[in-house]
C-alpha positions as CSV (number, residue, x, y, z in Angstrom):
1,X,0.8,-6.6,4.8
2,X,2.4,-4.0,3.0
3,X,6.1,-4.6,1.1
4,X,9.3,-3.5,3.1
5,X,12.1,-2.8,1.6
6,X,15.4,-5.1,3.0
7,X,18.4,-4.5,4.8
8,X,20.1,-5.9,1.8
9,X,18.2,-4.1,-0.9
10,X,18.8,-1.0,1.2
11,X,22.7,-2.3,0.8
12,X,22.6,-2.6,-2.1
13,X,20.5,0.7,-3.2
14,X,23.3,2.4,-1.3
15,X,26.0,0.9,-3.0
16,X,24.9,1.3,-6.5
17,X,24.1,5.1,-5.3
18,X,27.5,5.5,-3.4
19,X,25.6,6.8,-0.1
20,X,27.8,5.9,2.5
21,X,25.0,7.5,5.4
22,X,22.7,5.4,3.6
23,X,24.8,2.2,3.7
24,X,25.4,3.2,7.4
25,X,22.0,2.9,8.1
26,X,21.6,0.0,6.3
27,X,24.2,-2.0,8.0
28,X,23.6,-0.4,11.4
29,X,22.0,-2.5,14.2
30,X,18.8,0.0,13.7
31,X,16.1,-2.3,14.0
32,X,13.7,-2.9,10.8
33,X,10.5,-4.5,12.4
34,X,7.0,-4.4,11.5
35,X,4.7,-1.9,14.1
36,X,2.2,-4.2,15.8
37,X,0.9,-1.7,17.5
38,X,0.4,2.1,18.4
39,X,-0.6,3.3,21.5
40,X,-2.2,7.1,21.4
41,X,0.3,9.0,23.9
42,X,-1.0,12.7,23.7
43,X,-0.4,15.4,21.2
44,X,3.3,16.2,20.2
45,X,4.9,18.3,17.8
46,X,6.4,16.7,14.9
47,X,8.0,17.3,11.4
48,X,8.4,16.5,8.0
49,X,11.4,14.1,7.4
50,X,13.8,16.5,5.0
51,X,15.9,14.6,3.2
52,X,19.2,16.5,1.8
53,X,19.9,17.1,-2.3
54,X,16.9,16.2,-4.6
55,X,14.8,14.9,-1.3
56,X,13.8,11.7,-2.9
57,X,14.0,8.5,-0.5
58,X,13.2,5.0,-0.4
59,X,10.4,4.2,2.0
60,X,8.7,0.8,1.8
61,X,10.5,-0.2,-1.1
62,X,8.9,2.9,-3.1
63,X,10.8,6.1,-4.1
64,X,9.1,9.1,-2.5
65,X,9.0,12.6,-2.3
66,X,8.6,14.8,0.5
67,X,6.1,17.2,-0.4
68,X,5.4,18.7,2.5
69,X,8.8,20.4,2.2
70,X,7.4,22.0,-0.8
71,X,4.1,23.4,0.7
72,X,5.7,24.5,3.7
73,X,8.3,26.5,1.4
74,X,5.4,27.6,-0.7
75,X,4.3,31.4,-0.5
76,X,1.0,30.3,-2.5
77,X,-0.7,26.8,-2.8
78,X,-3.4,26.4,-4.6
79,X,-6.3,23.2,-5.4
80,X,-8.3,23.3,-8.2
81,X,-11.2,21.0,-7.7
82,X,-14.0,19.7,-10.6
83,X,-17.0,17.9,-9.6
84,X,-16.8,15.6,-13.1
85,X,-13.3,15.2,-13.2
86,X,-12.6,11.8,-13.7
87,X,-16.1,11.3,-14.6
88,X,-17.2,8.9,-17.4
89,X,-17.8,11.5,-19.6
90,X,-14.7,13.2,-19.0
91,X,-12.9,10.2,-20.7
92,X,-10.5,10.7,-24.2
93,X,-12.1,7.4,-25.3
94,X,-12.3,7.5,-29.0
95,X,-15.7,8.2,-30.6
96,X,-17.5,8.0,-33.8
97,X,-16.3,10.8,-36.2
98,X,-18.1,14.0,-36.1
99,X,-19.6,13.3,-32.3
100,X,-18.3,15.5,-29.4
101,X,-15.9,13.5,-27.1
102,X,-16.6,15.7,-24.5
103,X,-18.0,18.6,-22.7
104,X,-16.1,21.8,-23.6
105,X,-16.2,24.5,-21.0
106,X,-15.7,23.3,-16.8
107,X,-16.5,25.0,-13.6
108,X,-14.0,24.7,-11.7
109,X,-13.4,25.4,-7.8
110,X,-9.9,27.3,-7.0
111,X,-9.2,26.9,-3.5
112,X,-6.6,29.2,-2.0
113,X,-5.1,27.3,1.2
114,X,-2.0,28.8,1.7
115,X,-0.9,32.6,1.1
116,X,1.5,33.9,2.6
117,X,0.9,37.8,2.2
118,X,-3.0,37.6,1.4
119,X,-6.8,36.0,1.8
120,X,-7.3,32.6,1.5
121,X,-10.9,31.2,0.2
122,X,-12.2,29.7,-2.5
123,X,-13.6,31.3,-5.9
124,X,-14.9,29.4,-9.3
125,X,-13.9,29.9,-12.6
126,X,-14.6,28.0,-16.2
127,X,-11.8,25.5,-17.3
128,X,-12.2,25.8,-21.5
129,X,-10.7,22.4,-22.3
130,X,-9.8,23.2,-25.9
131,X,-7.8,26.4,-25.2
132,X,-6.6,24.9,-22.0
133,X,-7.2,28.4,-20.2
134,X,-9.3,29.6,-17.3
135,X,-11.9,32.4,-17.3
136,X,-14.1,34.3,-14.7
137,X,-17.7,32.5,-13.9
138,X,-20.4,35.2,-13.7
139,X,-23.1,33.1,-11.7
140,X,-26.2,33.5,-12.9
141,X,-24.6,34.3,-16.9
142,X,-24.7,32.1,-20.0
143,X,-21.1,32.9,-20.7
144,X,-19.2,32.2,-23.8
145,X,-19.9,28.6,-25.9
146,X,-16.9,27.2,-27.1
């Protein structure tokens, strides 16, 4: 099972904070249980918890952000996805001097998912690692070696 976090750390996080409407709820007879079950009841609306000044919170003994406020705020939001990122040859691990540490120039998926006044899709461009800057992909082009 997952961690918790305590009516007493909760206390005490509200204390040290000064959050009296966090101490209320901390102190409150709200009841903190573990779910044990959920039972499918049909398709509702719901929402994004928003929580008021710099919208961090403590959920499961973890400070969190929420966000969704910031994509649902957002006029643009972009992903930028790379088939070898993370990859083994991706790495930074040091090698022997003179040999390349790793590939140079990226393709790199941009995926438009939100845009408020505009398209949204997906396009590809070349990620040049050393100049940490983005170019346009010609498919079927050599393009520029680095």
């Amino acid at each position: 099972m997952g961690k918790r976090i305590s009516r007493s750390r909760a206390a005490a996080i509200a204390e040290r904070l000064g959050d009296p409407f966090l101490y209320q709820w901390a102190t409150s007879d709200l009841l903190w249980e573990r779910i044990v079950s959920i039972t499918p009841e049909g398709k509702e609306l719901v929402w994004d918890l928003v929580v008021e000044g710099v919208h961090n919170f403590v959920a499961n003994g973890i400070v969190v952000h929420n966000s969704g406020e910031i994509e649902q705020t957002a006029d643009v939001v972009l992903f930028l996805y790379r088939e070898d990122a993370g990859s083994d040859e991706d790495s930074e691990e040091p090698h022997a001097p003179g040999e390349q540490t790793a590939k140079l120039v990226y393709e790199t998926e941009i995926i438009i998912g939100k845009q408020r006044n505009g398209p949204t899709g997906s396009f590809t461009l070349l990620f040049h690692r050393a100049y940490t800057s983005f170019e346009e992909h010609y498919v079927g082009e050599e393009g520029p070696t680095f």
